[in-house]
Structures are given as structure tokens and as C-alpha cells.
C-alpha positions in Angstrom: 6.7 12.2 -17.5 3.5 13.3 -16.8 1.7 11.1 -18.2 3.9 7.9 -17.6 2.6 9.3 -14.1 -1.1 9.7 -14.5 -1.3 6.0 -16.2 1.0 4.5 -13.2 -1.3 5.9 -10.6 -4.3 4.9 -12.6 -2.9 1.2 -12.8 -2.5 1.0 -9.3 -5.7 2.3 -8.5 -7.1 -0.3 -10.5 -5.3 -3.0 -8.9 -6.1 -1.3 -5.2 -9.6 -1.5 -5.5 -9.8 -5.1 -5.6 -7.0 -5.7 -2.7 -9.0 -3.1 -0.5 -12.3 -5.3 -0.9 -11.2 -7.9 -0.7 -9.2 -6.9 3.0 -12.8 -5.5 4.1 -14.5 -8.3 3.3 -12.4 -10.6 5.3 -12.2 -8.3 8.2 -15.9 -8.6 7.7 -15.7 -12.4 8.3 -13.1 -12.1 10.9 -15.1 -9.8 13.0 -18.3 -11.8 12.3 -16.7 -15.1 13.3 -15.5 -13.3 16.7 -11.6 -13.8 15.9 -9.2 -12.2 17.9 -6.1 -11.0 16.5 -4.2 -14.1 18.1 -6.6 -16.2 15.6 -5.5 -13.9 12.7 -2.1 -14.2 13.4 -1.8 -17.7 13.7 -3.7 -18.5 10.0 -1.4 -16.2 8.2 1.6 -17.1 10.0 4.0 -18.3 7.4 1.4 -18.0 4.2 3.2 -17.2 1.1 -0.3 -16.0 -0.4 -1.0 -13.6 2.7 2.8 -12.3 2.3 2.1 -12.1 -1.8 -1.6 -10.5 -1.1 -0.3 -7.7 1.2 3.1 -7.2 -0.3 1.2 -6.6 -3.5 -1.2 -4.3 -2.1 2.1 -2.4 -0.1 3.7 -2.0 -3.1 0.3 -0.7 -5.2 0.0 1.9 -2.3 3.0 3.2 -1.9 3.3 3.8 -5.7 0.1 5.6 -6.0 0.2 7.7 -2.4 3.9 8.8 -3.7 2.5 10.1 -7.2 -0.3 11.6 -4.7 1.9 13.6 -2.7 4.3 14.9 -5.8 1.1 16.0 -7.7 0.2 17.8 -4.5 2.8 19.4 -4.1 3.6 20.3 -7.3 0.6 22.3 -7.3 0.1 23.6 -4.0 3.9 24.3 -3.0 6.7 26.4 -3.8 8.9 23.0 -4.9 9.8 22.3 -8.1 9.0 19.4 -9.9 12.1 17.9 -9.4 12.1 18.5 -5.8 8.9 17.4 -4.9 9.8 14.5 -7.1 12.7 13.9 -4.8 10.5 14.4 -1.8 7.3 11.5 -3.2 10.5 8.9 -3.4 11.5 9.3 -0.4 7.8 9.1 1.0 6.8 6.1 -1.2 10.1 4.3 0.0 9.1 5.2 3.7 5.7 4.2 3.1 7.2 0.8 1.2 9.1 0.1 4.3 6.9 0.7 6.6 4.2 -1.5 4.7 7.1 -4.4 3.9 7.7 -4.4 8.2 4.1 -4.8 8.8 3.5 -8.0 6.2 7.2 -9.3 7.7 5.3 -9.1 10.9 1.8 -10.4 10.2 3.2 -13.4 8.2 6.3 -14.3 9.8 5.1 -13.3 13.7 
């Protein structure tokens, strides 16, 4: 199990680092072209690729931040691994859901 987890956290690592430069970068040209967040709005406003792009990058995030948080507490609390197993799903489903709302909002606002 461990492992299986180590190599799932890794893969989404490696598929983060791409999403996250690729979000700086265009906040870079956003910022730099003076858009407001109206202008943002209305060019991702019913993109499929925008709703793929984040939902990827939501689903990538909220597997790796839930592996995180068990490891952590695995370590550092009293839980067992089976509890604090129990408690990273239910954080990485919060953190999905939280993540799926915001690219339903960006894309479909």
C-alpha cells in the first residue's frame, strides 16, 4: 500500500508541475496584457479545454495533497493508518469538490 502510494503521489507531482507553469505563465500574460477578471471570465466561458485543463489539474491536487495529509499524519499523530486513511479521503474528496465548483464556475460563469 505504501508504495502504490509513494508512486501515485510521485505521478501526480509529475503531472502538477507542468499544469502549475503553465497557470503562472498565463497569469503572467493576463496580468501583463492588463485583463481584468471580467476578460478572464468571458475567454474561458464555456471552453471544454479550460474545463479539461483545470479539472485535470483539480483532480492531480487533490490526489497528491490527500496522500500528503495521511503521510502526515501517520507520522506525526496518534491515528492509525487506517484512520488517517479515512480522514485523507475525506480531505481529497473536500478538496475535489471544492476544486470541481471552482472550474464549474470559471467555465460555465
Amino acid at each position: 500500500m505504501t508504495m502504490r502510494l509513494y508512486l501515485w503521489q510521485r505521478a501526480t507531482a509529475a503531472l502538477m508541475a507542468p499544469l502549475v507553469l503553465l497557470h503562472i505563465a498565463v497569469i503572467f500574460y493576463a496580468t501583463h496584457r492588463g485583463m481584468t477578471a471580467a476578460d478572464i471570465l468571458a475567454r474561458t466561458h464555456g471552453s471544454i479545454m479550460w474545463a479539461s485543463y483545470y479539472g485535470l489539474f483539480v483532480a492531480a491536487a487533490s490526489i497528491h495533497a490527500a496522500i500528503g495529509v495521511r503521510n502526515v499524519l501517520v507520522e506525526w499523530s496518534p491515528l492509525s493508518d487506517r484512520r488517517a486513511g479515512q480522514f485523507a479521503i475525506v480531505s481529497g474528496s473536500l478538496l475535489a469538490a471544492l476544486g470541481a465548483r471552482a472550474v464549474f464556475a470559471v467555465v460555465l460563469s
